[in-house]
DRENDO-1510 file (C-alpha; in Angstrom, 1 decimal, always signed):
<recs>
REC; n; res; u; v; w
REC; 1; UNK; +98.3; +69.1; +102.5 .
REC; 2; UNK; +98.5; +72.4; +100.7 .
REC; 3; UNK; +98.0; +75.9; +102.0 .
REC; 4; UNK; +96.7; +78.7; +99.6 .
REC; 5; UNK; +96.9; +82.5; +99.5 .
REC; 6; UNK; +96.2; +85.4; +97.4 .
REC; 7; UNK; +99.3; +88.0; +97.6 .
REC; 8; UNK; +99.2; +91.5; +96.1 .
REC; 9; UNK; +101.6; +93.7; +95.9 .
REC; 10; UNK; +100.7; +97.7; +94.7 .
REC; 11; UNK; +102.6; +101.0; +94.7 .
REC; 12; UNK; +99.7; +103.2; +95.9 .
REC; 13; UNK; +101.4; +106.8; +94.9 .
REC; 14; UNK; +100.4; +108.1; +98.2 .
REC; 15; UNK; +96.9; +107.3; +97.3 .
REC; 16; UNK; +97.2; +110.4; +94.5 .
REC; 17; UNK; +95.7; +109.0; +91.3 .
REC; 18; UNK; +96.4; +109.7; +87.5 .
REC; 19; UNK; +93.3; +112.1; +87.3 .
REC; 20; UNK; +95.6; +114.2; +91.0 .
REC; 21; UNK; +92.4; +113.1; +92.9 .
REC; 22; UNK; +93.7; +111.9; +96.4 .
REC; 23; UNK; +91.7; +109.2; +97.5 .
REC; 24; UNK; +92.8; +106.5; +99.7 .
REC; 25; UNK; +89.1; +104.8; +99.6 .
REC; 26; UNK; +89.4; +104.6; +96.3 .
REC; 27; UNK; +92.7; +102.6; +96.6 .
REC; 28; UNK; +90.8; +100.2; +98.8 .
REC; 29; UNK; +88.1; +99.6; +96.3 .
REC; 30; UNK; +90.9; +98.6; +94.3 .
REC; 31; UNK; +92.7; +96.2; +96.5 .
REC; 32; UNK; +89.2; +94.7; +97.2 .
REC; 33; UNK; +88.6; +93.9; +93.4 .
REC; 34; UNK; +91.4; +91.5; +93.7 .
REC; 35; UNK; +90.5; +90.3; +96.9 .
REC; 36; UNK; +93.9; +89.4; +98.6 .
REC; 37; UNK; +94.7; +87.9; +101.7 .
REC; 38; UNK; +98.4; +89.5; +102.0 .
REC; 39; UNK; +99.0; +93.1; +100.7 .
REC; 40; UNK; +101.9; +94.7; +99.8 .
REC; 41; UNK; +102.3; +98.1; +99.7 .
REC; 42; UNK; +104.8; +101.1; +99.0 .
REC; 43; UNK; +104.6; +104.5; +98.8 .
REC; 44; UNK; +102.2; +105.3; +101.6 .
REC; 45; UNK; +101.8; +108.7; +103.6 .
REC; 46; UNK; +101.2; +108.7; +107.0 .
REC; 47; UNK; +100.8; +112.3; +108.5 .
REC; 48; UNK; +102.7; +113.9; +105.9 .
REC; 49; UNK; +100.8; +117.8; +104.9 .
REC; 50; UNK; +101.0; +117.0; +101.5 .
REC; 51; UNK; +98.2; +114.2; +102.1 .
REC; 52; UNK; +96.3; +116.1; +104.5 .
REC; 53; UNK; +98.0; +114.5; +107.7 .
REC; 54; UNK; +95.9; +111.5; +107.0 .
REC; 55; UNK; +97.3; +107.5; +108.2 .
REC; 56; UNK; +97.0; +105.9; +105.0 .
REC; 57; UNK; +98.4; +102.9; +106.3 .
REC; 58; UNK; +95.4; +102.6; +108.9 .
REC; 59; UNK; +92.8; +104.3; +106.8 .
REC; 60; UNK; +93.5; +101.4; +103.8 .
REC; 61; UNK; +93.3; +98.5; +106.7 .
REC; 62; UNK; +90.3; +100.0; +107.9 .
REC; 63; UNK; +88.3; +100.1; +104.7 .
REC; 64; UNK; +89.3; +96.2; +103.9 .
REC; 65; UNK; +89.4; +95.2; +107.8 .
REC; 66; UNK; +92.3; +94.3; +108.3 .
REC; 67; UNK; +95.6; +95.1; +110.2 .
REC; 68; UNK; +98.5; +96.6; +108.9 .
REC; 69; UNK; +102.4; +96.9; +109.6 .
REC; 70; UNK; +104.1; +100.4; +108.8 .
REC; 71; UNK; +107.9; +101.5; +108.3 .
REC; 72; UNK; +108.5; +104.7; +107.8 .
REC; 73; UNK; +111.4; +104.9; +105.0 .
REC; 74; UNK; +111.6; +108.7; +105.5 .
REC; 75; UNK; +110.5; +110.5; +108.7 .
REC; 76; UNK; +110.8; +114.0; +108.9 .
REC; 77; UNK; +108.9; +115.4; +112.1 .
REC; 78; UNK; +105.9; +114.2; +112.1 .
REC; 79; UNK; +105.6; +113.2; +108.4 .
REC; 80; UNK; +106.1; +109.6; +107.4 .
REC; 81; UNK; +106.5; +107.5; +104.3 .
REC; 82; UNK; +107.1; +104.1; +103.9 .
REC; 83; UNK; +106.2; +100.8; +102.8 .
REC; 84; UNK; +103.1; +98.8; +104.7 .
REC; 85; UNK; +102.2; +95.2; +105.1 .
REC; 86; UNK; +98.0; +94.2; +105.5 .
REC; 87; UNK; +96.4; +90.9; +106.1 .
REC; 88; UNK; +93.5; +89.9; +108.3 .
REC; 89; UNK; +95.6; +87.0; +109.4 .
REC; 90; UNK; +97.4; +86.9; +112.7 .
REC; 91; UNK; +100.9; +88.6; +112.1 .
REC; 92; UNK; +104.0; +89.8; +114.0 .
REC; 93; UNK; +106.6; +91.9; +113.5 .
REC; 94; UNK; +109.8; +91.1; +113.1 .
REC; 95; UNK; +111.8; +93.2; +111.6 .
REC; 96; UNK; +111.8; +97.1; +109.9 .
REC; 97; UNK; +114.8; +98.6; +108.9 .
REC; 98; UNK; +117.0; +101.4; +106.5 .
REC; 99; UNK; +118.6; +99.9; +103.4 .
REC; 100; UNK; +121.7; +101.7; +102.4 .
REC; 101; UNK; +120.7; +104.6; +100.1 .
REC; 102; UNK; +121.9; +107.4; +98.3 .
REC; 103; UNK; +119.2; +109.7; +97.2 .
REC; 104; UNK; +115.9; +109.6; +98.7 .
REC; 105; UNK; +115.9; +107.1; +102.2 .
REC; 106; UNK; +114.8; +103.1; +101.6 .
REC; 107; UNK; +114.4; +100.9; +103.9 .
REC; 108; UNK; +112.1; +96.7; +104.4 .
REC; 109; UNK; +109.7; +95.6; +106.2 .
REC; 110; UNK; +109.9; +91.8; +107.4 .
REC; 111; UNK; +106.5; +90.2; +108.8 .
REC; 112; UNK; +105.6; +86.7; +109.9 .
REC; 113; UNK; +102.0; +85.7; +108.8 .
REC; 114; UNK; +100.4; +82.6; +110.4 .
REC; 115; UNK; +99.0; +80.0; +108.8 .
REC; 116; UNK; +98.4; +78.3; +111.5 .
REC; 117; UNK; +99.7; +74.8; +109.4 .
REC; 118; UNK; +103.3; +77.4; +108.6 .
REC; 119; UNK; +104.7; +81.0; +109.4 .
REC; 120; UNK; +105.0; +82.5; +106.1 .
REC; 121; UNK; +107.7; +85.4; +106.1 .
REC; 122; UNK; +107.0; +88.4; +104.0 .
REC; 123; UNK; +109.1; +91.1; +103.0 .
REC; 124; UNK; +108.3; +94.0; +101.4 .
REC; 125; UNK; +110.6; +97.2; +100.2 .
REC; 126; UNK; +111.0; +99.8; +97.6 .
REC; 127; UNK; +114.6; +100.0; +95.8 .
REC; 128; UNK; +115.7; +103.2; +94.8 .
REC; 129; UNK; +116.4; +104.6; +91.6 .
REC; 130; UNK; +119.8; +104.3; +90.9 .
REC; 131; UNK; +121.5; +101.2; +89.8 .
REC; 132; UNK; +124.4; +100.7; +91.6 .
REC; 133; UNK; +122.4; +101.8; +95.3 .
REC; 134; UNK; +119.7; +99.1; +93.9 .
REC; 135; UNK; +122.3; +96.2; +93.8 .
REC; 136; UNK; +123.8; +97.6; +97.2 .
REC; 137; UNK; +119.8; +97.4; +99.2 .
REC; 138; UNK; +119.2; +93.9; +97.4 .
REC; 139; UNK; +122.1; +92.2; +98.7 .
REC; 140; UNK; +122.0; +93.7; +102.0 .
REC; 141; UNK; +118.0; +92.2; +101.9 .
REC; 142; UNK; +119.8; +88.6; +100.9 .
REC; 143; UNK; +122.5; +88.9; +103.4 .
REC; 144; UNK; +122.3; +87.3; +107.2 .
REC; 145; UNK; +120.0; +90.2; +108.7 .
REC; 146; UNK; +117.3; +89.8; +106.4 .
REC; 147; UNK; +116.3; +86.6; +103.9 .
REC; 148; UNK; +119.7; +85.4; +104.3 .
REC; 149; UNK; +119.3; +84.1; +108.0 .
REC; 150; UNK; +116.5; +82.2; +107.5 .
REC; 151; UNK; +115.8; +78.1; +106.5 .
REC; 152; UNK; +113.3; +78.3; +103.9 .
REC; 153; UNK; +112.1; +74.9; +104.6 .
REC; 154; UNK; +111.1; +75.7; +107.4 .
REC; 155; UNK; +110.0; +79.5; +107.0 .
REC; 156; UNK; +108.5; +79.7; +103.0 .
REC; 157; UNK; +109.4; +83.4; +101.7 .
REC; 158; UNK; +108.0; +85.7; +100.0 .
REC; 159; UNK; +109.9; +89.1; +98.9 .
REC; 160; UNK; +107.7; +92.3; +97.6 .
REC; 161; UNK; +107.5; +95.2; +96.0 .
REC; 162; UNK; +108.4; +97.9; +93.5 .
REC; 163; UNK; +111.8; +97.3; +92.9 .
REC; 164; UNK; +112.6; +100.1; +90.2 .
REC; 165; UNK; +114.2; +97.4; +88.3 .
REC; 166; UNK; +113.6; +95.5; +85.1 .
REC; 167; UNK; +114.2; +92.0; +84.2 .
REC; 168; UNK; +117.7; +93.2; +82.6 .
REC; 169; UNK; +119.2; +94.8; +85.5 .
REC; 170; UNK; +121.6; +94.1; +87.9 .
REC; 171; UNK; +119.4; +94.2; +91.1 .
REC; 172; UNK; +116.9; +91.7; +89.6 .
REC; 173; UNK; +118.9; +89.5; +88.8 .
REC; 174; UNK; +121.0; +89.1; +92.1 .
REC; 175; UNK; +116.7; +88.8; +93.4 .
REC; 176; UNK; +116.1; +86.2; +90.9 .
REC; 177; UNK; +119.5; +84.4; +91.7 .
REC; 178; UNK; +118.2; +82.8; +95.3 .
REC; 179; UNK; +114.5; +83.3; +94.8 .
REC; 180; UNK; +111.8; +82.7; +91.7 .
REC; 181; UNK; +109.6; +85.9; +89.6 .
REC; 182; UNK; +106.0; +84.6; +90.8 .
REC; 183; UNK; +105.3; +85.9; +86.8 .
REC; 184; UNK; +107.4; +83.9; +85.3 .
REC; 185; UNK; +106.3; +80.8; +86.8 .
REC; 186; UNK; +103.0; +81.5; +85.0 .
REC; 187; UNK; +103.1; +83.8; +82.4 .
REC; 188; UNK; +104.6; +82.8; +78.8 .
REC; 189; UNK; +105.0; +86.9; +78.4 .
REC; 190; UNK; +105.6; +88.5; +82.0 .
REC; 191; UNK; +103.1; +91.9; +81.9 .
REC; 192; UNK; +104.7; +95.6; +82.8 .
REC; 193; UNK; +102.6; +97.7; +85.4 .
REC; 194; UNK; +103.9; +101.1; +85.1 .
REC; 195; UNK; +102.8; +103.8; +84.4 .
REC; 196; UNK; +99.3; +102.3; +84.5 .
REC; 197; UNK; +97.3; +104.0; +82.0 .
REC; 198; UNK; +99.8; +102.7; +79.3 .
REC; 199; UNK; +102.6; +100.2; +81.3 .
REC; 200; UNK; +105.7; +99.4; +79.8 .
REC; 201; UNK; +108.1; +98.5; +82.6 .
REC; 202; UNK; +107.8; +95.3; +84.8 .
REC; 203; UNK; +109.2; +97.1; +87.8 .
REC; 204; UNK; +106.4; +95.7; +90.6 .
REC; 205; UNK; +107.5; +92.2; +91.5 .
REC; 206; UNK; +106.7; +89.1; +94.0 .
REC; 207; UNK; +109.5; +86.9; +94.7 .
REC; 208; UNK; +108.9; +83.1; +96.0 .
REC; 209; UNK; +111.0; +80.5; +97.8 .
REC; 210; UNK; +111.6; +76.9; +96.3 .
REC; 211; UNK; +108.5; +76.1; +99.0 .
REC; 212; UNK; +106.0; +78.0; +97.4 .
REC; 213; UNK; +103.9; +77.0; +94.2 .
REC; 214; UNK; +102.6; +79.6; +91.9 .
REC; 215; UNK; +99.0; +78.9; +90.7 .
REC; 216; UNK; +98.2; +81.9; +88.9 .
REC; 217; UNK; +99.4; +85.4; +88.5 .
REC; 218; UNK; +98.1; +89.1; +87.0 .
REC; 219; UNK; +98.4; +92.2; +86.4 .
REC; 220; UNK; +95.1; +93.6; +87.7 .
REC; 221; UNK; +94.0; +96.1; +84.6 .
REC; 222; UNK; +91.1; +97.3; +85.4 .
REC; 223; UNK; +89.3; +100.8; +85.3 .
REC; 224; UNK; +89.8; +101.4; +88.2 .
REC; 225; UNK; +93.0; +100.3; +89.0 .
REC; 226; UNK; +94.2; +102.7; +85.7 .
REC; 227; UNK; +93.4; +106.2; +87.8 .
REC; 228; UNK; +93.9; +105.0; +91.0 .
REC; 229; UNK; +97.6; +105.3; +90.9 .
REC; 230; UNK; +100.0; +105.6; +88.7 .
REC; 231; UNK; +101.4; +101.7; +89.2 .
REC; 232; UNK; +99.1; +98.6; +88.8 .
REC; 233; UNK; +98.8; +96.3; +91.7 .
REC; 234; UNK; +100.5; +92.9; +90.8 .
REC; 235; UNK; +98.6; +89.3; +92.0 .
REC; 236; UNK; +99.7; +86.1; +92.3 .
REC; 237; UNK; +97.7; +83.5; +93.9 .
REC; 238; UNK; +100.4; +81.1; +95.8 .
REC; 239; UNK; +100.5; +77.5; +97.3 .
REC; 240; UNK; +102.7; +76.1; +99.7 .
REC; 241; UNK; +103.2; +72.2; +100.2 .
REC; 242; UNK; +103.1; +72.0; +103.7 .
REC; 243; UNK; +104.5; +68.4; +103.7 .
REC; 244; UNK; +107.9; +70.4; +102.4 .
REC; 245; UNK; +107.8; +72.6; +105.3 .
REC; 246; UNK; +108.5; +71.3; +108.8 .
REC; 247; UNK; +109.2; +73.1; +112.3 .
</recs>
């Protein structure tokens, strides 16, 4: 028996578009072009002045109808930023946390998603944007806190975000050591999504277990998606083998 989801992951740019326009709706639209079941997503404002106070995080959820799971990477007052899991599935909490950083603050978000058949553990984060912090917050999110402390045959991971790395870096590479590029498995030439009206760095990734399948995966292109941010949300449709899995 095999379960099958739709997982996207998009850096919304606090819901700012290439044309300036703030317009969270307009992220939605996007999102529901690609029709996910999971959504990933970094970058969003919640309450912050420069956004108009707004709750991204909720507005988004509301306009697809789903729930959604903020951490707030940087809280100053009452302004937040962070990173925000989505799903109309049933899902719980279980972790949200900083990652060590040196600039600007970064932190993860763990979830649990229900499947009903298998609880499917999601993480999400944004890396920062210098190299040797990058490698520091990746192996802190492999270590025993975070993906390191859990049995993948009987939890099936998945790990996403924008992690301001490339295929050549350090960071990706310690990723890609315990856990498999979803594009890769697919895609005879991986596609970049940023900046989106011209991309030319693969720095928006989903990461897999060994107990997930990989069916199909884009880069979703599309009009739309071009002005609505300045990244381009990443898709991958995903399987797990639930005769693999066990509790």
């Amino acid at each position: 028996m095999r379960r099958r989801i739709r997982f996207l992951t998009y850096n919304v740019h606090s819901c700012f578009g290439t044309d300036r326009k703030l317009d969270p709706a307009r992220i939605a639209a996007v999102i529901n072009e690609c029709r996910p079941d999971i959504i990933a997503l970094q970058e969003v404002d919640v309450g912050r002045a420069r956004s108009g106070g707004i709750d991204q995080a909720h507005m988004i959820s509301a306009h697809l109808q789903m729930q959604a799971e903020f951490h707030p990477a940087l809280h100053l007052k009452d302004e937040k930023y962070g990173d925000a899991v989505l799903t109309a599935l049933p899902m719980r909490l279980v972790k949200a946390a900083a990652l060590p950083s040196v600039g600007e603050p970064r932190g993860a978000l763990w979830v649990e998603v229900d499947l009903a058949d298998v609880k499917l553990q999601v993480f999400v984060t944004h890396l920062g944007l210098r190299g040797s912090e990058r490698v520091r917050q990746a192996t802190t999110l492999l270590g025993p806190g975070w993906l390191g402390g859990i049995n993948q045959r009987e939890a099936p991971v998945v790990l996403a975000g924008d992690l301001n790395a490339t295929a050549r870096s350090a960071s990706y590479r310690l990723v890609a050591r315990q856990l498999r590029d979803v594009q890769l498995q697919v895609n005879a030439r991986p596609r970049p999504t940023f900046p989106s009206r011209l991309p030319l760095l693969r720095i928006d990734h989903v990461f897999v277990g060994e107990e997930i399948d990989v069916t199909h995966c884009k880069v979703h292109n599309t009009a739309l998606a071009r002005v609505a941010s300045d990244h381009l949300p990443l898709v991958a449709e995903l399987e797990i083998d639930l005769s693999k899995t066990h509790d």
